[in-house]
Every structure is written in structure tokens, then in C-alpha cells.
N, CA, C and O of each residue as an XYZ file, in Angstrom:
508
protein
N     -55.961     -8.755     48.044
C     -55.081     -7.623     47.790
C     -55.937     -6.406     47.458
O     -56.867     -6.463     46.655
N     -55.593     -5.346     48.088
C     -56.269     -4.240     47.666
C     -56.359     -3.531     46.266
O     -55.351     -3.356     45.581
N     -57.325     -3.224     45.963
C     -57.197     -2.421     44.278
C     -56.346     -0.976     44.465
O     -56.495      0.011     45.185
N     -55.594     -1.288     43.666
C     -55.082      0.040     43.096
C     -55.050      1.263     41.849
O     -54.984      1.006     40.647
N     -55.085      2.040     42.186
C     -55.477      3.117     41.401
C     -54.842      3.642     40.580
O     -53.900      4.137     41.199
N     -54.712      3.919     39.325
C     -53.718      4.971     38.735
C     -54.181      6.569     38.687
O     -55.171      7.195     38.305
N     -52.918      6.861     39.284
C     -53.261      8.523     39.229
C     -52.295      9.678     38.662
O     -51.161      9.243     38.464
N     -52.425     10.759     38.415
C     -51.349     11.978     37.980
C     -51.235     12.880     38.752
O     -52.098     13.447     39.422
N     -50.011     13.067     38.675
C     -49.876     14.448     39.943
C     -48.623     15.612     38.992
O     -47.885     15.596     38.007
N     -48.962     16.312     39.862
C     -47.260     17.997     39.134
C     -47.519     18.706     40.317
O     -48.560     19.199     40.751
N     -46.028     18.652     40.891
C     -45.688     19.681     41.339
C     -45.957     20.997     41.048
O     -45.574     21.508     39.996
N     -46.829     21.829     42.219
C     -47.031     23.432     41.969
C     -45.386     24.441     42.253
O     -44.601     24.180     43.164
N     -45.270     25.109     41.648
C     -43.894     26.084     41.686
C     -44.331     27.320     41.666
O     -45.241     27.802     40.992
N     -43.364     28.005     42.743
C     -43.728     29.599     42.116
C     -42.646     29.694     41.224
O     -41.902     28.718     41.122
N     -42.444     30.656     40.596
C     -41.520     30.964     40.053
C     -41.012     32.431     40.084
O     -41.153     32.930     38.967
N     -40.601     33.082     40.763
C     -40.991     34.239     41.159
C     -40.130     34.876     39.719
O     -40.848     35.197     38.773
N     -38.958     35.011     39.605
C     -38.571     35.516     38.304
C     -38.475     34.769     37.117
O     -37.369     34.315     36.825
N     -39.448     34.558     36.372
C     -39.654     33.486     35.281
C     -38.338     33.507     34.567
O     -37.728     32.468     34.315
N     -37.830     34.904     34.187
C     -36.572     34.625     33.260
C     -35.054     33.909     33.929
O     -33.947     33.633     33.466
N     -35.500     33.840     34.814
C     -34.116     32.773     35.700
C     -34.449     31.623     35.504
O     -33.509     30.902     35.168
N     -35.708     30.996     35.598
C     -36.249     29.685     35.568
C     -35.711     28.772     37.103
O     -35.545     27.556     37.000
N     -35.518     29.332     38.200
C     -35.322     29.581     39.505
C     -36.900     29.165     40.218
O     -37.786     30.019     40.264
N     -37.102     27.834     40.726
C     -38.583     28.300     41.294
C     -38.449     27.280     42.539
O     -37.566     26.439     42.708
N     -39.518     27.561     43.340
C     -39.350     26.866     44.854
C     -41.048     25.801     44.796
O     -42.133     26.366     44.659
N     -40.927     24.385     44.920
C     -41.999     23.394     45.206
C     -42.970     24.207     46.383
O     -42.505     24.655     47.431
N     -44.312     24.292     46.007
C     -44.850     25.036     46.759
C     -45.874     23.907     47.124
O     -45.995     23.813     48.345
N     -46.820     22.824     46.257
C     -47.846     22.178     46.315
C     -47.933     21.042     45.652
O     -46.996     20.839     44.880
N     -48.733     20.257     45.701
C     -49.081     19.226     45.140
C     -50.586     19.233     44.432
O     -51.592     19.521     45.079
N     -50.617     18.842     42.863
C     -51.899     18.572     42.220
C     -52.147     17.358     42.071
O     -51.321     16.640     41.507
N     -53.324     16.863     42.538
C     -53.371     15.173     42.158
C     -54.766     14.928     41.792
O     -55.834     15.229     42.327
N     -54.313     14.019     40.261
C     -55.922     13.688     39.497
C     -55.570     11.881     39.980
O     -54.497     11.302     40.150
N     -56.795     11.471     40.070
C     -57.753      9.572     39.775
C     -58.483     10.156     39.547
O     -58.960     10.967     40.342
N     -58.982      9.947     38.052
C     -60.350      9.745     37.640
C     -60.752      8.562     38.151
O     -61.727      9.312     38.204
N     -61.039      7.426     38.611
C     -61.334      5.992     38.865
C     -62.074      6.552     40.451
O     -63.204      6.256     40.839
N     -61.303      7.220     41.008
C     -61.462      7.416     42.746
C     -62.727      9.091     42.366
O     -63.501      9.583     43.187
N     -62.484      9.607     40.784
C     -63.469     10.772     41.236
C     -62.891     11.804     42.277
O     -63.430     12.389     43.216
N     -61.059     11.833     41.572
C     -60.130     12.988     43.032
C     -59.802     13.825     42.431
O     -59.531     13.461     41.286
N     -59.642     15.035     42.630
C     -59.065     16.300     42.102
C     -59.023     16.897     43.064
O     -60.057     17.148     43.684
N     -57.498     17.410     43.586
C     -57.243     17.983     44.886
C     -55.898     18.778     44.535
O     -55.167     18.421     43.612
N     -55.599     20.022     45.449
C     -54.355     20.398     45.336
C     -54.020     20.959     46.904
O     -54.887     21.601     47.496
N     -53.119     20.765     47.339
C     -52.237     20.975     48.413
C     -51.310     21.851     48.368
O     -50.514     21.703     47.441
N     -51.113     22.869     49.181
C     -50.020     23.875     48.888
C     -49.483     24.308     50.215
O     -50.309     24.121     51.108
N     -48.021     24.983     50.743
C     -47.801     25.344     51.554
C     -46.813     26.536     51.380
O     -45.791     26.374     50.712
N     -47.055     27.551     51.878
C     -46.045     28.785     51.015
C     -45.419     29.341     52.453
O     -46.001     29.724     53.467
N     -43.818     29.218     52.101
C     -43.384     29.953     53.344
C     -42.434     31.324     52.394
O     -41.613     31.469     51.489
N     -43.264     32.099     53.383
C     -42.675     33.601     52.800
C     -41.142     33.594     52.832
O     -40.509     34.036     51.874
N     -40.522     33.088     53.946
C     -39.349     33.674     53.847
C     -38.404     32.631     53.054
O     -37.273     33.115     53.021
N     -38.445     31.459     52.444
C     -38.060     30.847     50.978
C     -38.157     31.823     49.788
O     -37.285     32.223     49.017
N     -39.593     32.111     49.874
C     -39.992     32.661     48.915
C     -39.002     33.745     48.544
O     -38.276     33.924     47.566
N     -39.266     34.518     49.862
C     -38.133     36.013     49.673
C     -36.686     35.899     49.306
O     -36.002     36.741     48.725
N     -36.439     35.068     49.612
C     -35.380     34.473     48.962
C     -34.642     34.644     47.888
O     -33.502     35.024     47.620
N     -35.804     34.178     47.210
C     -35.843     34.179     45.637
C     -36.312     35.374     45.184
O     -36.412     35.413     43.958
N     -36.663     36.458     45.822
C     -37.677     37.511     45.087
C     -37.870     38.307     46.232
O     -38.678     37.940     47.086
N     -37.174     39.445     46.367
C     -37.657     40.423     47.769
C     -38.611     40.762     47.179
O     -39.431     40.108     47.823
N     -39.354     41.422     46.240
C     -40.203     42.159     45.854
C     -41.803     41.469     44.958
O     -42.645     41.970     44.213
N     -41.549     39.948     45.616
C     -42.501     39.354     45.327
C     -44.097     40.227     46.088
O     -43.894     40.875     47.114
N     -45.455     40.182     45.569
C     -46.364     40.462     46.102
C     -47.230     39.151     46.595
O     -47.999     38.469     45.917
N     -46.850     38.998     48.064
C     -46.825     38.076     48.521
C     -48.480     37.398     48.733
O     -48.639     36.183     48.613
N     -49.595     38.275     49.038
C     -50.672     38.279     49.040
C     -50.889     38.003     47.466
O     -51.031     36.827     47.133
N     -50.906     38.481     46.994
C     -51.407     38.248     45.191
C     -50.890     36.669     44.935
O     -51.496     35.810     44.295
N     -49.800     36.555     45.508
C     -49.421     34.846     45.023
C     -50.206     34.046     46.386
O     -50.507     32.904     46.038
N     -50.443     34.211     47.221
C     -51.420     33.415     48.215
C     -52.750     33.413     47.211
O     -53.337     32.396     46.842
N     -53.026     34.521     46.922
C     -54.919     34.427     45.888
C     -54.471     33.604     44.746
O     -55.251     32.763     44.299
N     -53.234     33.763     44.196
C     -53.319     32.963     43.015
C     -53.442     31.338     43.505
O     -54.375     30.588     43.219
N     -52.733     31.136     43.989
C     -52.576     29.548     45.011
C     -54.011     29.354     45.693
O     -54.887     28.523     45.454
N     -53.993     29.723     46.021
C     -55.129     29.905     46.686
C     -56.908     29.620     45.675
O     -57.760     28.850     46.117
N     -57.050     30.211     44.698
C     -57.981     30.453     43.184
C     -57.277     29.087     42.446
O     -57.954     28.597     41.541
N     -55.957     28.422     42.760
C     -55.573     26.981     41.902
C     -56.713     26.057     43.019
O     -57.863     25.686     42.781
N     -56.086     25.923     43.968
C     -56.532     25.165     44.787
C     -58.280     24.838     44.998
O     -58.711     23.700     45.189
N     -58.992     25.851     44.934
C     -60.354     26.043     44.675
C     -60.676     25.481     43.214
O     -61.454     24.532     43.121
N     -60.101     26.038     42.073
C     -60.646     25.276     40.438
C     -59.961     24.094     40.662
O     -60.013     23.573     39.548
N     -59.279     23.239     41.466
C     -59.267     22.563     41.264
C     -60.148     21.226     42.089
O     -60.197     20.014     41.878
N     -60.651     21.939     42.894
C     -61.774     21.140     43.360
C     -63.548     21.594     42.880
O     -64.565     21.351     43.530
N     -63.462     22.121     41.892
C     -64.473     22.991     41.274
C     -65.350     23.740     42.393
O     -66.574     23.616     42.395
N     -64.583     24.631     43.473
C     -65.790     25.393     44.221
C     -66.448     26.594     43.590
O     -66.048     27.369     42.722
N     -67.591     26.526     44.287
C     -68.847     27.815     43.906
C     -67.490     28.869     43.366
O     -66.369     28.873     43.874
N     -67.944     29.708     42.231
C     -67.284     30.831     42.553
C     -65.699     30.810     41.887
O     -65.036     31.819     42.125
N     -64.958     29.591     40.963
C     -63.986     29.323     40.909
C     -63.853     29.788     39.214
O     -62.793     29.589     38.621
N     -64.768     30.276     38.682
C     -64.852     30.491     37.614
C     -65.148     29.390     36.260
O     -65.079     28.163     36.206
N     -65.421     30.186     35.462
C     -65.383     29.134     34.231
C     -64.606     27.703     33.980
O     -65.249     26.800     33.446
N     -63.330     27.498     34.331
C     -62.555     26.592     34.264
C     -62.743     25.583     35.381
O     -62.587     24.370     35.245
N     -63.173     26.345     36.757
C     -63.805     25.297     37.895
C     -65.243     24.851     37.457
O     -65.926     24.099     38.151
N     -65.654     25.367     36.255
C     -66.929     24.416     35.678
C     -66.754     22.861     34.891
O     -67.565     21.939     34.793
N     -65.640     22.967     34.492
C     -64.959     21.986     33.831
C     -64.945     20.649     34.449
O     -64.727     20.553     35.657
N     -65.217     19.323     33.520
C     -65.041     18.340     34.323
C     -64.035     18.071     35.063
O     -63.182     18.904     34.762
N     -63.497     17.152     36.138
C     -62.176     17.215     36.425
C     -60.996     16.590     35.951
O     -59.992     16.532     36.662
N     -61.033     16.160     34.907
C     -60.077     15.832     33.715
C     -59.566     16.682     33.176
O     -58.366     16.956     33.151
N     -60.577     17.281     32.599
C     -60.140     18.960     32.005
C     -59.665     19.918     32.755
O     -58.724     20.600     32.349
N     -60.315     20.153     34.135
C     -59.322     21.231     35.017
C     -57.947     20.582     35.465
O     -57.074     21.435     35.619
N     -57.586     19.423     35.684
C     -56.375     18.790     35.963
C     -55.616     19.600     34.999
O     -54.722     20.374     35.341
N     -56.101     19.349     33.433
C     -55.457     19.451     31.995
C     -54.959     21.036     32.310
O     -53.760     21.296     32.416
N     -55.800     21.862     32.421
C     -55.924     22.930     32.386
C     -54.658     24.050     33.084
O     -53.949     25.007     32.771
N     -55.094     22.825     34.631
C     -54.224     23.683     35.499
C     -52.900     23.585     35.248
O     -52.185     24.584     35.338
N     -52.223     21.930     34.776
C     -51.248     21.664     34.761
C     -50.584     21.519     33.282
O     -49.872     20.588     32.906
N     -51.029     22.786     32.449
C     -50.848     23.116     31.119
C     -49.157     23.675     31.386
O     -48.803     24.003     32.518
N     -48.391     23.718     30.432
C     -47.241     24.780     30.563
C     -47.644     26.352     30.556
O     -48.534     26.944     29.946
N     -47.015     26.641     31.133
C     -47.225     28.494     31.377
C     -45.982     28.915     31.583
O     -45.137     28.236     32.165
N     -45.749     30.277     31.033
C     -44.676     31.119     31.504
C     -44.949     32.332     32.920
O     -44.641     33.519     33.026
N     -45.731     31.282     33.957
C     -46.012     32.728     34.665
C     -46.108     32.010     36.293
O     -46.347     30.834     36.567
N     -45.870     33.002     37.104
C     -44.731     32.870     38.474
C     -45.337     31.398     39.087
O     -44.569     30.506     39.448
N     -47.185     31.233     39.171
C     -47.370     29.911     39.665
C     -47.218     28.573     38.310
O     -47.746     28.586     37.198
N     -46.584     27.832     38.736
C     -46.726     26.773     37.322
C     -46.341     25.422     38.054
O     -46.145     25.251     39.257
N     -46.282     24.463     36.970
C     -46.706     22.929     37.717
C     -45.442     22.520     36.975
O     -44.942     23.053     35.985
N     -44.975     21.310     37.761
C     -44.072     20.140     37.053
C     -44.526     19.636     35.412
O     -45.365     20.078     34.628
N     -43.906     18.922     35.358
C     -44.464     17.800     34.372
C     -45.520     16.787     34.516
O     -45.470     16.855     35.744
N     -46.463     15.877     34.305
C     -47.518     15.301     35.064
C     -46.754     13.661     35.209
O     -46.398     12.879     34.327
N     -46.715     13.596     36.185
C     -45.867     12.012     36.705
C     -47.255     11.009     36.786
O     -48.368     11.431     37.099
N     -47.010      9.900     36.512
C     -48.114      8.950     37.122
C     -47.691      7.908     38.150
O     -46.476      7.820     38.322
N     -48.261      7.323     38.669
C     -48.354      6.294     39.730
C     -49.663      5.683     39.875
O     -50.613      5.986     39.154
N     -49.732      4.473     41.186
C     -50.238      3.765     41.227
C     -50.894      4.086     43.087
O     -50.069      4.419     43.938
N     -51.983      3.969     43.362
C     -52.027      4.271     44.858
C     -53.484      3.885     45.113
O     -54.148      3.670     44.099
N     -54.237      3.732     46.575
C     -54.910      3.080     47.150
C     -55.506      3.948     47.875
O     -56.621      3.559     48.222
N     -55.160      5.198     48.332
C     -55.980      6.130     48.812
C     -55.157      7.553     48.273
O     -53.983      7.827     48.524
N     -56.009      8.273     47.559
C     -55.339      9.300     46.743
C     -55.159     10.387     47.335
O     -54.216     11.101     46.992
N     -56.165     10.833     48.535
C     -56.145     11.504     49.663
C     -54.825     11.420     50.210
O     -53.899     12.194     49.971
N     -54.807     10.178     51.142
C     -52.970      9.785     51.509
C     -51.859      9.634     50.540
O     -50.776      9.483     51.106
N     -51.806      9.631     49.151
C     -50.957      9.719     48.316
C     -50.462     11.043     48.270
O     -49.262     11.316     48.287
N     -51.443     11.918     48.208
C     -51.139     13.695     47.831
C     -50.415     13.964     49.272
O     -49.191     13.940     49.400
N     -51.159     14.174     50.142
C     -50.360     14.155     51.880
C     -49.263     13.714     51.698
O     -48.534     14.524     52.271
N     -48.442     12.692     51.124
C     -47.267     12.129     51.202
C     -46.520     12.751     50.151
O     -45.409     13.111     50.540
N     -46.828     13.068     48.608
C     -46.008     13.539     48.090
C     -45.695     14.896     48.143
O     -44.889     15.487     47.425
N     -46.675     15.544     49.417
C     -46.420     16.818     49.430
C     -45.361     16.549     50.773
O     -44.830     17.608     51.108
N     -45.051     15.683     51.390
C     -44.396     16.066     52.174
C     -43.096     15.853     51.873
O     -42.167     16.540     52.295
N     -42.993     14.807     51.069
C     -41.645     14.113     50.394
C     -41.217     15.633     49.570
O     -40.211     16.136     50.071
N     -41.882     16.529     48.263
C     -41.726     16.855     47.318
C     -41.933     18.394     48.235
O     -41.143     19.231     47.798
N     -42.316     18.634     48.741
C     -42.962     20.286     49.081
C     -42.056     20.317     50.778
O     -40.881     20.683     50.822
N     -42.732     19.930     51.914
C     -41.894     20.704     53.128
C     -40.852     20.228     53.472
O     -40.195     20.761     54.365
């Protein structure tokens, strides 16, 4: 039988008007420490988005998504917090915030390739 892994994941959200508490599944964050994974997945379709927010700045929330997705794989350049082990940037990213990008709650599970786990819950949970 194959080994299995325990891992954590949260849904990424924008939230475009925080005081509605109104927000649209944009991505997937997924920690295994055991596998050594820290990855995030995102897919943003503008016109959902607009939806919710004509006057969203649509570029500024691509860099923000965009600057998650990078600290969370610690690339060159990701700042102080992409220096962080990846326990701590998981922690970090998927802290509560009151501000337009923010994450679920952190769910756990059990999985065998964490790569194909994230792919799947982004497709189930995000498109």
C-alpha cells in the first residue's frame, strides 16, 4: 500500500469589498511538510471578479496573487517572509486578514502526491 501523507490546504479568496464579506475562490494553498511542498495555485477570471467589484484594480490584485504564489514557494526576490521556512510561510500566508486577498480556514487531509492533490482541489474548489 502506498504511504500517505498528511497535508493542509485554504482556499485563496479575493474579497473585493471586505465589508460585505462577499468573496470569490480564486486558488489553492497547499503545505506537507513530510513531502517538503509548499505550493499555491490560482486562477483569476476578471469578469467574476467584476462582478463583485466594477472598480476592482485588476492588475494590483494579479501582483498581489501573483507575490502569494511566489512567497509561497520562497522565490529569489519574494521578500522577507519568502525567507521563512515553509511552515512558517504556510502560517503566515494563511493567517486571518481583513484585506481583499485572504485564505479559508486551514483543512487537513491525507494524500500521496501533493502536487496532484492541489491540481484537484483547485479544480473541485476554484474553476
Amino acid at each position: 500500500m502506498p504511504e500517505r501523507f498528511l497535508f493542509e490546504y485554504a482556499v485563496i479568496r479575493v474579497m473585493p469589498r471586505v465589508e460585505r464579506e462577499e468573496f470569490l475562490n480564486v486558488g489553492i494553498i497547499l503545505f506537507c511538510a513530510k513531502k517538503k511542498f509548499l505550493k499555491s495555485i490560482f486562477f483569476l477570471d476578471e469578469l467574476k471578479v467584476r462582478t463583485f467589484c466594477t472598480k476592482i484594480d485588476f492588475e494590483e490584485l494579479s501582483a498581489n496573487l501573483t507575490a502569494f504564489e511566489r512567497i509561497s514557494v520562497g522565490a529569489k526576490g519574494s521578500g522577507p517572509i519568502g525567507e521563512y521556512d515553509q511552515a512558517s510561510r504556510f502560517r503566515w500566508l494563511t493567517a486571518t486578514r481583513s484585506t481583499v486577498v485572504q485564505c479559508s480556514k486551514v483543512h487537513p487531509g491525507f494524500c500521496m502526491d501533493a502536487e496532484e492533490t492541489m491540481i484537484r482541489l483547485h479544480q473541485e474548489l476554484v474553476l
